[in-house]
N, C-alpha and C positions, 0 to 999 in steps of 0.2 A: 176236178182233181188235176192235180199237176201229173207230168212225165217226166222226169228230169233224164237227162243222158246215163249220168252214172250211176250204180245199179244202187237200189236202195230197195233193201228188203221187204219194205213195209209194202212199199208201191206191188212189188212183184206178189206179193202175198192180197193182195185186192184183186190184183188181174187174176190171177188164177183162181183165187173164190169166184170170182165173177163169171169167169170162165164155167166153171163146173157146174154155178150153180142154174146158168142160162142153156147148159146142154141137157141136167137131170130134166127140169121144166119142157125140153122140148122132145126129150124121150118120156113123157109122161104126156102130153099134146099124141104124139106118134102113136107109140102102145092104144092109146083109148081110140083112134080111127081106126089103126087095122082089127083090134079086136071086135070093132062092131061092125065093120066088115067080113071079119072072115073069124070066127069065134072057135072054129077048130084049129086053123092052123094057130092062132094065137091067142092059147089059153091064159086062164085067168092066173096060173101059177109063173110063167112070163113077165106079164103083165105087175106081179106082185114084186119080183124080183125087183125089177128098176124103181118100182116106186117104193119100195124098203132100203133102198141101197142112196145110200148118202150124198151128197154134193163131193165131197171128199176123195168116193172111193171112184168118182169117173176119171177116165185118162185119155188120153190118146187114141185107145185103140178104139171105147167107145163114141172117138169122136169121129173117127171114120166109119166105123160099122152104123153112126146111126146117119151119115151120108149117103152110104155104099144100101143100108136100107129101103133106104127112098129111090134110090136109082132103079131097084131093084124091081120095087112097088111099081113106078113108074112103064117098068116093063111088063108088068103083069106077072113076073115071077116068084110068084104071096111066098110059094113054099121053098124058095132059095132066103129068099126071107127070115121066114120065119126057121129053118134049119140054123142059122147064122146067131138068130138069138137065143135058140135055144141053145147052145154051143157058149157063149159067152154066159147066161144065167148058169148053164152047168158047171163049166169050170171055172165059176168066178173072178173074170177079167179083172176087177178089182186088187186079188191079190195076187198080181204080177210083179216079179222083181223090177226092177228099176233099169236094170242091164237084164233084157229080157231073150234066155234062148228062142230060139227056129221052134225048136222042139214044144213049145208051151204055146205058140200060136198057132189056132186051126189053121189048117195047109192052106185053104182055100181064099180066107182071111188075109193070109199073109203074101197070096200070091197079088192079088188086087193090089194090095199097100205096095208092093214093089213095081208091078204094072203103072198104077197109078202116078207113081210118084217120078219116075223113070222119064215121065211124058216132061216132068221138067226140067228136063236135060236138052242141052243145046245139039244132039244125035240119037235120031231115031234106033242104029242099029243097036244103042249100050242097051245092056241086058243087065237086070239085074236079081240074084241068087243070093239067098241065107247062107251062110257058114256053116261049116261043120262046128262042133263044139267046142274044138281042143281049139282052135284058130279063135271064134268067141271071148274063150277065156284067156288067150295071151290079148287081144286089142283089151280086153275090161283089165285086165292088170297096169297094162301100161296108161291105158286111158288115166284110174284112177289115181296114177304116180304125177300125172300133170295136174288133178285135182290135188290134191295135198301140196304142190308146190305152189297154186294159184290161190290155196288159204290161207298158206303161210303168209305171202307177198300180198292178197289183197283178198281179206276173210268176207267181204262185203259182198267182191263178185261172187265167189265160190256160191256162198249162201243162194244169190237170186238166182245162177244156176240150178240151185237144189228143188228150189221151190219151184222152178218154171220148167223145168225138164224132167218128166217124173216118168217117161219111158224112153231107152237107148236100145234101138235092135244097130247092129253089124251085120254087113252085107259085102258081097262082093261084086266087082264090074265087071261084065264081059261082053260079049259081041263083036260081031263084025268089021269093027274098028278101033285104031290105036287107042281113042280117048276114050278117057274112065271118069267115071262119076267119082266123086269122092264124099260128098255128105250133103243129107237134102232133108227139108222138114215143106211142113205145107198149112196152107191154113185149115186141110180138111184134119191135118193131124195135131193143130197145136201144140201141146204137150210132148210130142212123140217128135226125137228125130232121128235119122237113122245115117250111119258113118259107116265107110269104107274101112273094115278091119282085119284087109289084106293087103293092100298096098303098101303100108305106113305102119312101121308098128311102133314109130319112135312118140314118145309122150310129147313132142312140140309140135308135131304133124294134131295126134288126137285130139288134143290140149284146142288147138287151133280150130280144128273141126267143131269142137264143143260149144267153144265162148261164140264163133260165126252162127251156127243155130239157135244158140240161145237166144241170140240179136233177134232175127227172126222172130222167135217166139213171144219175146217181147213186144215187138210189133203187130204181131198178131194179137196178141190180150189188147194192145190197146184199141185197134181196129175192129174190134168186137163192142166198144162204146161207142165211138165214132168215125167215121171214114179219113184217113188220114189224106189221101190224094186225090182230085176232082178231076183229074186227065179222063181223056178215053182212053180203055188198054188195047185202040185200032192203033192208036198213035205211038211211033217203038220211036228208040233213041240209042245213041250208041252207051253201052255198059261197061263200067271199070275194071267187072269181071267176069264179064263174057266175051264170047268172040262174035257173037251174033247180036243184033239189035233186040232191044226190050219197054214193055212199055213203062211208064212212068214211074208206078208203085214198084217194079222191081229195081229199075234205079232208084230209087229212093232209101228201099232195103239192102243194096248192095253199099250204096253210100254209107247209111249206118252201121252195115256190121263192120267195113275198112275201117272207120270211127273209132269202132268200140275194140277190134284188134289192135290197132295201134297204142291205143291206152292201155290195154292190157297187158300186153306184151312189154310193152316197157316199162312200165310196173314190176313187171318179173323179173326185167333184166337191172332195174334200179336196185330190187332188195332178196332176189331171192340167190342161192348158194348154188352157184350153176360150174359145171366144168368147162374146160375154154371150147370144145367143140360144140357142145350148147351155146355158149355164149356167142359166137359164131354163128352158129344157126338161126337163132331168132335174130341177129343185127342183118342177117342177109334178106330175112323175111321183112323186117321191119322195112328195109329199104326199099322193096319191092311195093310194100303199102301205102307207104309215105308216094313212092312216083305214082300212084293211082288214085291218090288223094283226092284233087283238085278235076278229075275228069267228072265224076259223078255228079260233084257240088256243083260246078259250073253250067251241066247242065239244068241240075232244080233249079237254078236260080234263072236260068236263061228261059225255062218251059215248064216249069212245075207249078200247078195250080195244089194248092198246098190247103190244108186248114192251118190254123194258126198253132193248135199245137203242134203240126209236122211242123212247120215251119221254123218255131222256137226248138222242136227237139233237135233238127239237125244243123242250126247256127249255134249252138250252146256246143254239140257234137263236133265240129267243124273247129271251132274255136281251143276246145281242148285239145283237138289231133295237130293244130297247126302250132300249137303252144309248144308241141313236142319236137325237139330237134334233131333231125334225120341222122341214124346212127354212121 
């Protein structure tokens, strides 16, 4: 199967069957060892749940809880475990909203995915915390005003957004230090990313947040058929958008999403009905992307042990952002 750069819904609608339907299969693997291991904590009504429950209905959260599982197992703590799933079979992780409160995700669940995810921040001391709800629902209002703007201007991205991001939690940064996380997804959350929805509450900041994880996510579905990068992740390099060295695969993703924000974004600024301080904003963003273009590329090309699809996706990537003329 091909990967094309630009987003084509059919593609995004494979990877993510793909996706769901390689995690049900491996929570069905999981459930039949612990339950013949330990048959009390992991009854057979557990056990039925996941195998009744769809390719479809897994998401994000249950791609982390069946990581966070294993870790767990790993530690010999069956019955943190098994507490965890029964908690997701109870209240049916499944039918989670799409923009999902604090409030709907076990505490404990939710504190991991934020620990977890935190570590990949270029600062130990950022902390990361849920929202209250009223905060929630102004970033989901504003978020969704940059989606209807980027359907207008370009229905295709929207679309593979839809289908590849099928959970949104809002978080807030704090700790210790000036710098703040702004939006982070992972390969243990696929589906799931999670955005800064107290800093920023303008739809070009969220907007921006959105289409940058999507990238992600799409690399991650593809990276689920095949390994996109052969580097060792000993070997770090300098990054286009970090302040710290990283190893190859994250430049590689960093590269792509600059990529795919520069197309996007001007796209919107090509066709969509914007006021001049918007229009403003994204030409100032754009400039900023366009000077961080050529730093990423230069290194894959100079260090990157690549498969050929990496390789075709981000010269096809490369070639469409340089096409674009810095505003």
């Amino acid at each position: 199967m091909t990967y094309p750069f630009l987003p084509v819904p059919n593609v995004a609608s494979s990877l993510s069957t793909g996706f769901k339907s390689q995690l049900k299969s491996a929570y069905d693997d999981l459930l039949e060892q612990l339950s013949a291991h330990a048959p009390v904590l992991f009854p057979d009504r557990v056990r039925a749940y996941f195998a009744t429950l769809q390719p479809a209905g897994f998401n994000g959260f249950h791609s982390f809880a069946y990581h966070y599982v294993i870790r767990l197992a790993e530690q010999n703590k069956l019955p943190e475990a098994s507490r965890l799933l029964m908690v997701m079979a109870r209240d049916r992780y499944e039918t989670l909203p799409r923009f999902t409160p604090a409030s709907r995700i076990d505490r404990e669940l939710l504190r991991e995915v934020l620990d977890e995810i935190s570590g990949g921040t270029s600062y130990t001391e950022i902390v990361l915390r849920p929202l209250p709800r009223d905060k929630e629902q102004l970033a989901e209002t504003a978020m969704m005003h940059g989606v209807r703007v980027l359907e207008a201007a370009y229905p295709e991205w929207a679309a593979e957004i839809e289908i590849l991001v099928g959970s949104i939690v809002f978080f807030e940064s704090t700790g210790a230090t000036s710098e703040r996380a702004l939006s982070l997804t992972g390969d243990k959350l696929q589906s799931m990313i999670l955005v800064n929805g107290e800093i920023d509450l303008s739809w070009i900041f969220l907007l921006d947040k959105l289409i940058h994880e999507a990238a992600h996510t799409y690399l991650y579905g593809i990276n689920l058929r095949e390994e996109l990068v052969h580097n060792s992740p000993e070997a770090k390099y300098a990054s286009p958008l970090r302040r710290d060295d990283r190893d190859m695969l994250a430049i590689y993703h960093a590269t792509f999403v600059i990529q795919r924000l520069l197309v996007a974004f001007t796209r919107i600024l090509e066709r969509a009905a914007l006021s001049d301080a918007d229009r403003a904003t994204i030409k100032e963003m754009l400039a900023l992307y366009h000077a961080r273009l050529d730093a990423g590329f230069s290194t894959i090309e100079r260090h990157g042990d690549l498969s050929d699809v990496a390789r075709e996706l981000i010269h096809e990537g490369q070639d469409y952002a340089k096409s674009l003329a810095p505003c």
